[in-house]
N, C-alpha and C positions, 0 to 999 in steps of 0.2 A: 504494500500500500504506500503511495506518496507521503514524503513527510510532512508537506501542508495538509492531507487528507486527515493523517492523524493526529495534529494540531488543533483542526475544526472538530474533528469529534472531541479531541479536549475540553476545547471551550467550551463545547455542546454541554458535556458533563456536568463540569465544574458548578454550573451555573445549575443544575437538577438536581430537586432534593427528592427526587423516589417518585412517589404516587401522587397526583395532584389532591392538594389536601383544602381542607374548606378554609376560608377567611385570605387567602392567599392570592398570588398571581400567575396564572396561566399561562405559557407562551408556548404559541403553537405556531408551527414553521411551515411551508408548503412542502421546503426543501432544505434540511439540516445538513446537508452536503455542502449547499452553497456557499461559499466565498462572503460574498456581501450577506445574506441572510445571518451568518455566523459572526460578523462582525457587528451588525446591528443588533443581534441578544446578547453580546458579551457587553456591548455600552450599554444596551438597555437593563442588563442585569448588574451593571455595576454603580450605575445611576440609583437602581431603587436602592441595592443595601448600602451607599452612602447615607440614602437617608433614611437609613433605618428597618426599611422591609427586608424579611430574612425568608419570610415563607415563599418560594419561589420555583414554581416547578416549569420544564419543559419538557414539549411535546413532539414529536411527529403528526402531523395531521393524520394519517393514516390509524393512530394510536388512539383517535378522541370518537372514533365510529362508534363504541359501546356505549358512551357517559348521554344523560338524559337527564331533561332538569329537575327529577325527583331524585336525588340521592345527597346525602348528607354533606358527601364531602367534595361538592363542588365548590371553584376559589371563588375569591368575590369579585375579582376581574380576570378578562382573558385579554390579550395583547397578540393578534394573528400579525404573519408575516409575509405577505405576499397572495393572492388570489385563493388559493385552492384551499390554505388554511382558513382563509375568511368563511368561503363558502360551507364549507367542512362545519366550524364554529358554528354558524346559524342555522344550517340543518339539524343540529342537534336540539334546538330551542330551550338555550341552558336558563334563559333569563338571568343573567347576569350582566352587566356593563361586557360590552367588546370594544376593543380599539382595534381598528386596524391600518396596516404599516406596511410599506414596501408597495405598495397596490395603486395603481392611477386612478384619476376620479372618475371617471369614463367607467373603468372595471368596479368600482364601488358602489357608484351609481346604480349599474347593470345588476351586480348581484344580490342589494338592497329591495332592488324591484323584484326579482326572481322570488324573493325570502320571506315577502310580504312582511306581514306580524312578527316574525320569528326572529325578523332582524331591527325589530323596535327598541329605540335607544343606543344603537351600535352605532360609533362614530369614526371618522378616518383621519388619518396623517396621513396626505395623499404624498406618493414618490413623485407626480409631476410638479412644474414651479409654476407660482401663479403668473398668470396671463400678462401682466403688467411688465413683472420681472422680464420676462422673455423681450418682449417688445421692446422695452427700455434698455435692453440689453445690445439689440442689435440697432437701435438709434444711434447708441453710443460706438458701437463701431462703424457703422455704418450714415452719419448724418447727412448723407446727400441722397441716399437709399430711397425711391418714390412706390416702385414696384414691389412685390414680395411675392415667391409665389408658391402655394401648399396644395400638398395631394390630398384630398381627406378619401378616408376609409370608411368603412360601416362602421369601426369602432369611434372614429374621433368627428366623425360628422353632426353629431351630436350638438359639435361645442363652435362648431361654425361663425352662429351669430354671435354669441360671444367677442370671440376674435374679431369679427367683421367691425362692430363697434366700437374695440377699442386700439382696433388699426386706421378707423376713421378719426378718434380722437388726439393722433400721432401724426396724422398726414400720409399716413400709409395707403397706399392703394393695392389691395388682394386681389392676386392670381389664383383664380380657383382651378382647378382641375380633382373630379372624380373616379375613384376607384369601383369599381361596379361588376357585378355578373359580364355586362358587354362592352367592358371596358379594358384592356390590358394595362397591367403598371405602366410600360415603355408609353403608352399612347397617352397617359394619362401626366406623364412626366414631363414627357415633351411638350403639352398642353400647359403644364403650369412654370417651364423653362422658356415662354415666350415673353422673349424682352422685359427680363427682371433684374433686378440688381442682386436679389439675394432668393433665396430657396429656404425657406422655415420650416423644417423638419419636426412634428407632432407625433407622441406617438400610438402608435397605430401598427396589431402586429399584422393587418395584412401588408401593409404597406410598407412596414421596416421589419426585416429579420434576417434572420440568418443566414436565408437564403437568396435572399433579396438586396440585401443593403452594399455587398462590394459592386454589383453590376449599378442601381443606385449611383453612388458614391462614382463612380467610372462617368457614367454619362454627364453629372452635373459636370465635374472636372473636365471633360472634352468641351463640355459648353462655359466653361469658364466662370461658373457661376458656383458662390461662395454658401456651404451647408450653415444652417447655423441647427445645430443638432440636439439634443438631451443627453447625454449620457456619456462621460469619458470613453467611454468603451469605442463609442460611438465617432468620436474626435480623434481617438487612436486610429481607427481605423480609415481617417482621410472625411472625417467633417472638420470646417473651419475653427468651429469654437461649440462650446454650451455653457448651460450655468446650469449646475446640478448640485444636490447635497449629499453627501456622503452619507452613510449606513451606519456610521457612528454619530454622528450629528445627528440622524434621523432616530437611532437609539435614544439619544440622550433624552432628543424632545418627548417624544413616546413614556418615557419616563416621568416625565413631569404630568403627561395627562394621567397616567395612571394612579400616579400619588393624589391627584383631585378626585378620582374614583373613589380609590381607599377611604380619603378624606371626609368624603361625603358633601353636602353643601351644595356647590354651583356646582355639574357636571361638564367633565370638558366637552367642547364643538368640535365638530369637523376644520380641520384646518388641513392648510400651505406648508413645506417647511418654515423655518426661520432663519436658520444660516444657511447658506448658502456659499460656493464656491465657481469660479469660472476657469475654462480649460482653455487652450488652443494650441492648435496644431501647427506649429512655426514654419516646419518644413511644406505645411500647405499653403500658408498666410505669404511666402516667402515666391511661392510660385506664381502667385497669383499679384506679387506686388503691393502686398499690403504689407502695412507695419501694424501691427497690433501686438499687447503685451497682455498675459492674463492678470497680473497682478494688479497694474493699472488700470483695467475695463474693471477687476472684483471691488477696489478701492471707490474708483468714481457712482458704481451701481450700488456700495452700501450706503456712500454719502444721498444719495439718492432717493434711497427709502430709509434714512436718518437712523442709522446704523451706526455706529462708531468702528 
């Protein structure tokens, strides 16, 4: 087994104390292999016993199929970690406070509907960044930028008007193109690669994956037209830039709403990250003749939203 493999099952451990026990905290994973998911419970769990919480179990999703909301020793909050644990949680109808984390609001959204009643009261730390962020993100790289242009998918179509209104209140003008049953990416790409200054990358897995996002990433590049993407991963692999939050950041926050669970009183909302970080790609910024620095764009985008 890899020695990072065996590391993430460390932390997995460290942080599990046996059988989920009542008055406690839940955390249930899509994927306790992952990388990122492992690093977001190890913040997350080192966040709550800073302040105090010791009762703290974790879960595989796979593991929570038996538990039903009559038994004694269910925790008092659950803290999911990406889609499948969410879903997983609310099918069970624990009635207890859920947080969920790692998961876009598109996919929260989607699953809340699905869950009807079951998911009453369950709230999210959504992994996308709000709408504003992103936009004010790429103003500041980009200030002479008029056109913008996005693929949307049946997943992120959703959020359309959204964007549509607060790219009108920027001076942005949206290139739409659709992804569809009679529609192919390529056709759809090209559609929204007509006469832009920049290409906004939402995510969306018909639209970006795995399978998809180097050919993607190819044609904007022949077209000369600059990614502004979500996800390091994403920036690594030949998008311009993103602003995303890291998995231990995202921990941290998840901790805080959890402690106001615990706490009792006002229950936390659904929210945004709050910190926040910016990437770029030098070697791609450099071909295309731009100068852009990340630490400079993260700097002037905190001043921004009065961040220190």
């Amino acid at each position: 087994m890899p020695m990072w493999r065996v590391l993430l099952l460390l932390l997995w451990a460290l942080c599990s104390l046996g059988a989920a026990q009542a008055g406690g905290v839940l955390i249930v994973s899509s994927d306790p292999s992952s990388a990122s998911y492992a690093e977001a419970a190890d913040a997350l769990c080192s966040a709550l016993q800073l302040s105090g919480v010791r009762n703290i179990t974790q879960r595989d999703a796979k593991e929570i199929a038996a538990m039903d909301g009559s038994g004694a020793a269910l925790p008092k909050v659950v803290v999911t970690l990406g889609a499948e644990g969410f879903r997983q949680v609310v099918a069970r109808d624990l009635r207890v406070p859920v947080i969920a984390m790692l998961i876009p609001r598109q996919s929260f959204d989607s699953a809340v509907k699905l869950a009807g009643s079951k998911a009453n009261g369950a709230v999210a730390l959504y992994l996308d960044q709000p709408i504003a962020r992103q936009l004010d993100l790429l103003r500041l790289a980009f200030p002479s930028a008029k056109r913008v242009g996005v693929v949307w998918g049946p997943d992120s179509g959703g959020q359309q008007p959204a964007w549509q209104s607060a790219m009108r209140a920027r001076a942005l003008q949206e290139v739409p193109a659709y992804l569809s049953a009679s529609t192919t990416l390529f056709d759809a790409l090209q559609a929204a690669l007509d006469d832009v200054q920049v290409l906004l990358a939402l995510p969306d897995p018909q639209v970006y994956n795995p399978a998809t996002i180097a050919n993607v990433l190819l044609t904007t590049y022949r077209a000369r037209v600059p990614v502004v993407g979500f996800s390091p991963a994403m920036v690594n692999a030949g998008a311009l830039m993103s602003v995303h939050t890291s998995s231990r950041q995202l921990g941290s926050q998840a901790a805080h709403m959890a402690r106001q669970s615990l706490q009792g009183g006002v229950p936390p909302v659904s929210q945004y990250p709050v910190e926040f970080e910016v990437s770029v790609n030098t070697r791609v910024a450099r071909t295309l003749g731009l100068k852009l620095d990340a630490d400079d764009l993260s700097e002037r985008l905190h001043k921004l939203e009065g961040k220190p």
